[in-house]
Phi, psi and omega in degrees: 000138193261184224269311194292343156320314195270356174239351155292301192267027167048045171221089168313131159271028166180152175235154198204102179240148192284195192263336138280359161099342174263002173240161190229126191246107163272137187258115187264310197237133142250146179279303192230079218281139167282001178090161188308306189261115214296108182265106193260003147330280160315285178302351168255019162302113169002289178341296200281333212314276248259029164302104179262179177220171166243169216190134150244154195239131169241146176222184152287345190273286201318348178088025183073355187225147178287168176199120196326120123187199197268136186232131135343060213317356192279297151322322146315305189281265184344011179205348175207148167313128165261143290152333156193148176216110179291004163245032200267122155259022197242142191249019187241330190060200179269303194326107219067353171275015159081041166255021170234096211283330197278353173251028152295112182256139180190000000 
């Protein structure tokens, strides 16, 4: 499915919310894709820090409606939960299952 398809008909390949619940990241595009299996390892190596996506982002600032743009993917994982992965085989979903070290709170 090509990316403008995939944003008229609102189907992300990922979701990402945050731990208060107001900002929400859709992940439409990767620019500096992490491969089909999400290595979060990698990604937080020098190499990678600057790997963007594209997003529509919703906040408070936005007004209830999203809005395009490019995010850092680094920036994501360190501040929010993913929360849907269109390619999860799993029926348990992500969410909470400890694959993410930068949302470990303690």
């Amino acid at each position: 499915m090509k990316t403008s398809d995939r944003i008229k008909n609102d189907k992300p390949l990922e979701i990402w919310v945050s731990a208060n619940g107001e900002w929400q990241w859709k992940v439409f595009k990767f620019y500096k894709a992490p491969g089909k299996a999400l290595d979060l390892q990698r990604q937080a190596t020098k190499a990678d820090r600057y790997g963007r996506v594209l997003c529509g982002v919703l906040s408070p600032f936005t007004y209830g409606r999203d809005e395009l743009v490019d995010v850092y993917y680094l920036d994501i994982l360190t501040c929010a939960t993913r929360t849907f992965a269109e390619d999860q085989d799993d029926d348990r979903g992500i969410m909470g299952t400890g694959l993410n070290r930068f949302n470990e709170r303690g």
